[in-house]
C-alpha positions in Angstrom: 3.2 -11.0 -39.3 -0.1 -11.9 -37.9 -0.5 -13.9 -34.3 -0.5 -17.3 -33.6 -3.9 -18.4 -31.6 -4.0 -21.7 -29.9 -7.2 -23.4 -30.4 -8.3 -26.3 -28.3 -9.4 -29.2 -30.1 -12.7 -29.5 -28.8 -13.3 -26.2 -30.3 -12.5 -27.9 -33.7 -15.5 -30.6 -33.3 -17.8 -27.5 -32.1 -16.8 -26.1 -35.9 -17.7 -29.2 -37.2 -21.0 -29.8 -35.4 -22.1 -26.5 -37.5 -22.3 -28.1 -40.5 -25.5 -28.9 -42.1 -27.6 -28.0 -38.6 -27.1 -24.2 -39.3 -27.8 -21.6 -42.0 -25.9 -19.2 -40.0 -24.5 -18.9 -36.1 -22.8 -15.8 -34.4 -21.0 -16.0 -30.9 -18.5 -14.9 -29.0 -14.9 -16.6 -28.2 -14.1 -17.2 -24.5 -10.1 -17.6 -23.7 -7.0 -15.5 -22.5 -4.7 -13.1 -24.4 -1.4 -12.8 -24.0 -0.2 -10.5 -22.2 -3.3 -11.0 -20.7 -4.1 -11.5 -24.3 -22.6 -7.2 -29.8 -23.1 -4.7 -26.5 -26.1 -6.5 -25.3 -27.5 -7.3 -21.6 -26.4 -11.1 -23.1 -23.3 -10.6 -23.4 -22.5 -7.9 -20.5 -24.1 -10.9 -18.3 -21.4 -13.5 -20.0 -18.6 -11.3 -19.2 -19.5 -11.3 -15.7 -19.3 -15.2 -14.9 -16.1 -15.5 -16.2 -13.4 -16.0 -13.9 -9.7 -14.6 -14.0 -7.7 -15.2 -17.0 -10.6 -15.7 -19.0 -12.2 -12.7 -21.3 -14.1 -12.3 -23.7 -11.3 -12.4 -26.8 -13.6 -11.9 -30.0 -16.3 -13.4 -32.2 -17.2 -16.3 -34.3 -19.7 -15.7 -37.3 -21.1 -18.9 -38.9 -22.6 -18.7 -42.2 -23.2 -18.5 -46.4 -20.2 -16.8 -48.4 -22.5 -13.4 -49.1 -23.5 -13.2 -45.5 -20.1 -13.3 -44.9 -19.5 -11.1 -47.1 -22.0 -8.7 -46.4 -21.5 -8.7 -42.3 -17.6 -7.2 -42.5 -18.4 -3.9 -41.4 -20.7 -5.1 -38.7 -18.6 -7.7 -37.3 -15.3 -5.2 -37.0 -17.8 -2.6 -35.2 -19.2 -5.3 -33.0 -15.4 -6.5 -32.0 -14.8 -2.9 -31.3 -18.4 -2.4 -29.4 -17.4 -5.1 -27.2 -14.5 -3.5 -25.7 -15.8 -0.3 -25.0 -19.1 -1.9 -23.3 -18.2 -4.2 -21.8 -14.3 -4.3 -21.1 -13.8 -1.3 -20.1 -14.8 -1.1 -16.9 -12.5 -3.5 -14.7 -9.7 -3.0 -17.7 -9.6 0.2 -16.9 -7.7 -0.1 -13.2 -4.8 -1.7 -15.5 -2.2 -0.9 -17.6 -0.6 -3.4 -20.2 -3.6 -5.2 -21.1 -3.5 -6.5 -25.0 -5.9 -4.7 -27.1 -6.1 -7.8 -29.3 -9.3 -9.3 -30.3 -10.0 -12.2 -32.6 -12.6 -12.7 -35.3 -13.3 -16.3 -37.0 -15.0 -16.8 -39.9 -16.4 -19.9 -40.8 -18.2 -20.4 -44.4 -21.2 -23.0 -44.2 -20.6 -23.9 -47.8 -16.9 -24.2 -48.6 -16.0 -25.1 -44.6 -13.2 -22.6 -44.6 -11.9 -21.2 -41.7 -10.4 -17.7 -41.8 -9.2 -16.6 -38.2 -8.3 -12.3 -38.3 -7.0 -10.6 -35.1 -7.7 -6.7 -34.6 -6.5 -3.9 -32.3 -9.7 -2.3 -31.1 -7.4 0.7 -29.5 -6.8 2.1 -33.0 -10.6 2.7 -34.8 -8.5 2.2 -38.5 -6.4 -1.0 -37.3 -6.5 -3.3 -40.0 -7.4 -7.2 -39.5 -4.4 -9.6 -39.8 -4.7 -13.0 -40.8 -3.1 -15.3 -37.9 -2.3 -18.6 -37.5 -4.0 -21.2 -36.0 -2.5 -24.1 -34.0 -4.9 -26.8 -32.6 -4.1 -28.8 -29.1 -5.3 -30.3 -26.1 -4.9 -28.2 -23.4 -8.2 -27.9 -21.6 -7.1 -29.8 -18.4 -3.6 -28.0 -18.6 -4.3 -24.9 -16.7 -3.0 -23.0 -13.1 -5.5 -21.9 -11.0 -4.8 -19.1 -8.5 -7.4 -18.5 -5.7 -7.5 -15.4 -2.9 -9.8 -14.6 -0.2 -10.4 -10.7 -0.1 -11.7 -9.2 3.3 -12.9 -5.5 3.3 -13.7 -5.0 7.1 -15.6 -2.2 8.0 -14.6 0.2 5.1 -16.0 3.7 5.2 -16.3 5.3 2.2 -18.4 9.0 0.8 -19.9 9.2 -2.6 -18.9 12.8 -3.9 -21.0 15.6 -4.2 -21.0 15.9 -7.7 -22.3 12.3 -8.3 -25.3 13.2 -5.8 -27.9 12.8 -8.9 -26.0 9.9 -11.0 -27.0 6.7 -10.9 -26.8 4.1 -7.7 -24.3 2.4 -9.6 -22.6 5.1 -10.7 -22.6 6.6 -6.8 -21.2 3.1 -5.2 -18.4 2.5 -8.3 -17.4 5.8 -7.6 -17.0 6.1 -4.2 -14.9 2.8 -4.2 -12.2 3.6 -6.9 -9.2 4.2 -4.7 -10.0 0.4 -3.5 -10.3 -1.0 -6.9 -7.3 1.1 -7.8 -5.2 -0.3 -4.7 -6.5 -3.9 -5.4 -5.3 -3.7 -8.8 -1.3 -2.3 -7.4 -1.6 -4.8 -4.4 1.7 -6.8 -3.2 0.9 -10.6 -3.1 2.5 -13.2 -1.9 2.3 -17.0 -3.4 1.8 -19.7 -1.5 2.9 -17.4 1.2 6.3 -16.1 -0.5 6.8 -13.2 -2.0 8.2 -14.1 -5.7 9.7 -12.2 -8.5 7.4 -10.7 -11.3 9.5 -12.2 -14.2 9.3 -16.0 -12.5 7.3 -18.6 -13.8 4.6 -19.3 -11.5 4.8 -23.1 -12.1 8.1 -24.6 -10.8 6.9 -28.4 -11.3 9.0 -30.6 -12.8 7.9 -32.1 -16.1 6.7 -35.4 -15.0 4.7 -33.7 -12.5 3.1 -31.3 -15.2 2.0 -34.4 -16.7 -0.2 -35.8 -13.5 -3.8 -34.9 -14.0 -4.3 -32.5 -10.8 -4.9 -29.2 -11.2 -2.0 -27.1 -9.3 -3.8 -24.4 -7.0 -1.8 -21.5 -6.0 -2.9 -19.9 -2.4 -2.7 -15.7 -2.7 -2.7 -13.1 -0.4 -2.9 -9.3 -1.2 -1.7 -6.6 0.6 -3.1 -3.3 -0.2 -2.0 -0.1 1.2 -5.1 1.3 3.4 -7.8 -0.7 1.2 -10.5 1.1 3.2 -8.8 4.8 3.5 -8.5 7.3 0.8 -4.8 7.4 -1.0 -4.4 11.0 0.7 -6.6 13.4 3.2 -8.0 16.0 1.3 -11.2 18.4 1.8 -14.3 17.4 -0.1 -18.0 17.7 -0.2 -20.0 14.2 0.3 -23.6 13.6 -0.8 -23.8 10.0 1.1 -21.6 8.0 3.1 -21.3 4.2 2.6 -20.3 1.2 5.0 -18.8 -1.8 3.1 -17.8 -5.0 5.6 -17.1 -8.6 4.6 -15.2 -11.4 2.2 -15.3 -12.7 -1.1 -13.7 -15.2 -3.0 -11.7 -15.2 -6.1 -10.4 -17.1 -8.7 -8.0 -17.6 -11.8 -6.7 -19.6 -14.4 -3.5 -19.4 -16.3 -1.9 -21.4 -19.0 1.5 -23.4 -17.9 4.1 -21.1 -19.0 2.6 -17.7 -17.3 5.1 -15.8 -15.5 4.2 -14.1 -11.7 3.4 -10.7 -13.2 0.6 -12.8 -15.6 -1.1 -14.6 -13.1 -1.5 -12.4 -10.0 -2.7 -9.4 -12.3 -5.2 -12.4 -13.9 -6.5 -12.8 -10.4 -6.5 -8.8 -9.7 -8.7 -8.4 -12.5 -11.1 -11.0 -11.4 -11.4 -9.3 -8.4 -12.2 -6.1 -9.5 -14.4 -7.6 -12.4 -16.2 -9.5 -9.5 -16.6 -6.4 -7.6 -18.4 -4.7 -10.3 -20.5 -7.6 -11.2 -21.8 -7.9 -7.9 -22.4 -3.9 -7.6 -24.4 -4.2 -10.8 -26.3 -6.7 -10.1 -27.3 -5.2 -6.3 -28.0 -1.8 -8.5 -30.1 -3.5 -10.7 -32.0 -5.7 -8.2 -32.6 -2.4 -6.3 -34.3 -0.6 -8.7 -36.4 -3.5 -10.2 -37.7 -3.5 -6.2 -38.3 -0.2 -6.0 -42.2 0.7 -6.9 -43.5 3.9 -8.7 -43.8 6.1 -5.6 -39.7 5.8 -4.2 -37.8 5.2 -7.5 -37.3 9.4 -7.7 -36.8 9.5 -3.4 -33.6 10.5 -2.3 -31.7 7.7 -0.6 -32.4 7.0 3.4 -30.4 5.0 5.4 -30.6 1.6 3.7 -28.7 -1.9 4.3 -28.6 -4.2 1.1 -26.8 -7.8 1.1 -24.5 -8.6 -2.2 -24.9 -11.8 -4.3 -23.1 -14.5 -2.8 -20.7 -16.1 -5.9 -21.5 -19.3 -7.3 -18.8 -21.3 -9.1 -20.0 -23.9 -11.6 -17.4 -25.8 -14.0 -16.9 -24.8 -17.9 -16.7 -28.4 -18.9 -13.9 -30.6 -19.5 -10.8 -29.2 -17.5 -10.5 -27.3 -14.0 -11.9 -24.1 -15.6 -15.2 -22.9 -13.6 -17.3 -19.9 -14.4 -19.5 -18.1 -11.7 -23.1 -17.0 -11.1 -24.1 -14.2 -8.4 -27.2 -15.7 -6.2 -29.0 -13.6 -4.1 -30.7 -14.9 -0.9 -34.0 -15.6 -1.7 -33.1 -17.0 -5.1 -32.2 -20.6 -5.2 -29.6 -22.8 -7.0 -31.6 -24.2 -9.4 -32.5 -20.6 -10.8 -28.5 -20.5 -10.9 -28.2 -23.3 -13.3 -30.8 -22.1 -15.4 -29.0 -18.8 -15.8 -26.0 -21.0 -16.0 -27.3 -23.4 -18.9 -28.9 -20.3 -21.3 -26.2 -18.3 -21.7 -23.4 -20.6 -21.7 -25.3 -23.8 -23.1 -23.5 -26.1 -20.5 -25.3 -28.5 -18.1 -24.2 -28.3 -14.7 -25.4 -30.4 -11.9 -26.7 -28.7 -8.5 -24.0 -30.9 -7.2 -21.2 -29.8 -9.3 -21.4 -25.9 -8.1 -19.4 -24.5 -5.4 -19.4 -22.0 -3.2 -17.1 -20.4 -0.4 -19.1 -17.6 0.0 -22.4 -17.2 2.9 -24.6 -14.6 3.8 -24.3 -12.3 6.8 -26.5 -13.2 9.5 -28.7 -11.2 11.5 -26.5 -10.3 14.4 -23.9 -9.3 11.6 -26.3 -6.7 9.8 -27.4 -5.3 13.4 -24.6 -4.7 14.5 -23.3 -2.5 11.1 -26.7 -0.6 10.9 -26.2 0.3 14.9 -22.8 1.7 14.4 -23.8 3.5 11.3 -26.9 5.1 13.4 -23.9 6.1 16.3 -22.0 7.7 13.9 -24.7 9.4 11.9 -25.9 10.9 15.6 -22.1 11.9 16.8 -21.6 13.7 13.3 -24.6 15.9 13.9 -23.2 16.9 17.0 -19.9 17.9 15.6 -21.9 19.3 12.6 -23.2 21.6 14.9 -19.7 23.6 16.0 -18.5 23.0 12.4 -17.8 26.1 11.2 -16.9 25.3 7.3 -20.7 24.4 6.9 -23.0 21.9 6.5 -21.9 19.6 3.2 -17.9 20.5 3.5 -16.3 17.5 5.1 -12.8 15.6 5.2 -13.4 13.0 3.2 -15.0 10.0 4.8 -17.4 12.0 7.1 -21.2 11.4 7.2 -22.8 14.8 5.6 -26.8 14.9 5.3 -28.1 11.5 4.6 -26.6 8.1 4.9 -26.3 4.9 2.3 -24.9 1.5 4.4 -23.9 -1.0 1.9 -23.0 -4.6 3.4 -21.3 -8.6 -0.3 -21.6 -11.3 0.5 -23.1 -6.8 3.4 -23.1 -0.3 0.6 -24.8 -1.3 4.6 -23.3 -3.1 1.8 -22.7 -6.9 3.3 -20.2 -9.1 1.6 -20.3 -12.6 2.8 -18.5 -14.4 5.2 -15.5 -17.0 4.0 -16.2 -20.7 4.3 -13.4 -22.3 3.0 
């Protein structure tokens, strides 16, 4: 027996907008799985303004009966390309998460509608047909919202990933904090609450009132900014991570604890990444001809600061990452192409500022201390120059301070 996928309505008028204004029209479909229910720079940069709770969940391929027809093979390896691209990454500091993905079909002539599901864990799954219930329930969501502060974490990037990639160098070096946000104990609304709950207690006549129910979360890590265990290892680099950043998810009415803090865990690991991409990326498209094959110096680079703008109709937002010399309006254009929605400079929101000068001093003069006191103990070290308990400085030095690897992570306004 196939699913059952809940379609708000709006979605239906979308379809029917198709009609007669296209020959064909391929997309992806935003939304949430349950249990959490084309690899392209588009579609990587999608992923990363969604917020928790929302992912992308398939594709939607819009056109004649032989196109239709003809696409099946490319449309199952797309679904599948999808997950491995793009997915991946945060998904992988999880366990549990659905492997369901949906594909819709929509024929231009005969205005048939054929929705398939598919588990992209298994290369030979077969698509089932599944049904399709329509509703109104854009306005009926949970949102859950954390502030995350990393002060003054110290982390090494591994020998072994000396000659990989920035990105590849920062992502590694940080895994044991992803891995401890993603098993963090949170409270709600300052309680502690049973996994198996439902998150939303509120009597039905409330559930009816038009406010969106916000749910206050704190995380508790154990040592967020300290390896899991001591153990001997060789470091290429060392990195400095200090600051805050906000988070954000939505759940439908009925989600249970478990459901809704691991949505938010996952948005904060998502936004994690995103943010450390786009730094990485930023920093190489800065880099000129004569320093892109250098070895890293001591450096301080500031994160994008996070942007929230709304979806449309309903408490759902999405998110942007804005650097500081970039300005909002930029946001909104990056906002309105991929996501064809129209926010207002007034609409967007952000919790989220900059570290200021004294801030960045400050880090870059304790790095420069520490970089001088472990030469000195480099110097009666007798294991060698590059062997060192994990979290040392050996040979050169990356600070990274976002919203300051030094990486800056911004200060909290709300």
């Amino acid at each position: 027996m196939g699913r059952t996928i809940i379609v708000e309505e709006k979605v239906g008028d979308y379809i029917s907008s198709l009609y007669g204004n296209y020959q064909w029209q391929l997309g992806i479909i935003i939304g949430q799985v349950s249990f959490f229910w084309f690899h392209s720079p588009w579609l990587i940069e999608v992923s990363r303004m969604l917020t928790g709770g929302m992912d992308v969940i398939g594709i939607f391929a819009f056109g004649p009966p032989d196109m239709l027809t003809n696409s099946q093979p490319k449309l199952r390896q797309l679904l599948f390309s999808i997950n491995k691209n793009v997915q991946n990454k945060p998904a992988s500091y999880f366990d549990g998460l659905s492997c369901s993905r949906v594909l819709l079909q929509i024929c231009s002539a005969t205005k048939k509608i054929t929705f398939r599901t598919v588990d992209v864990s298994d290369l030979m799954a077969t698509p089932y047909p599944a049904e399709v219930k329509y509703q109104s329930f854009a306005s009926k969501w949970l949102q859950l919202e954390t502030t995350l502060s990393l002060p003054n974490c110290h982390l090494a990037v591994p020998r072994k990933l000396e000659r990989s990639r920035l990105q590849n160098q920062i992502v590694g070096s940080m895994h044991s904090i992803l891995q401890n946000i993603a098993n963090a104990l949170c409270s709600v609304n300052g309680e502690l609450r049973a996994d198996e709950q439902v998150l939303s207690t509120t009597r039905k006549d409330h559930a009816k009132s038009k406010t969106t129910q916000t749910f206050s979360i704190d995380m508790f890590t154990e040592g967020p900014c300290a390896p899991e265990k001591l153990k001997d290892v060789e470091t290429a680099y060392s990195l400095s991570l200090s600051g805050s950043m906000c988070c954000r998810a939505y759940v439908h009415q009925k989600a249970t604890v478990k459901e809704a803090l691991q949505a938010l865990k996952y948005d904060v690991v998502r936004s994690v990444l995103s943010r450390l991409e786009v730094l990485c990326d930023d920093i190489i498209d800065n880099q000129d001809d004569n320093t892109k094959n250098e070895t890293l110096s001591a450096s301080t680079w500031t994160c994008p600061q996070r942007v929230f703008s709304p979806l449309g109709v309903g408490p759902i937002t999405v998110c942007d990452y804005v650097f500081k010399d970039e300005t909002l309006k930029e946001s909104l254009e990056r906002i309105s192409d991929l996501l064809e929605i129209k926010p207002k400079e007034e609409d967007l929101e952000c919790k989220e500022e900059f570290p200021d000068v004294h801030t960045v001093t400050s880090l870059m003069e304790e790095r420069e201390n520490e970089d001088r006191k472990e030469e000195t103990e480099n110097e009666v070290n007798e294991q060698g120059i590059g062997k060192r308990v994990i979290g040392a400085v050996a040979g050169l030095f990356v600070a990274v301070v976002a919203t300051a690897v030094t990486f800056l992570w911004g200060e909290n306004t709300g």
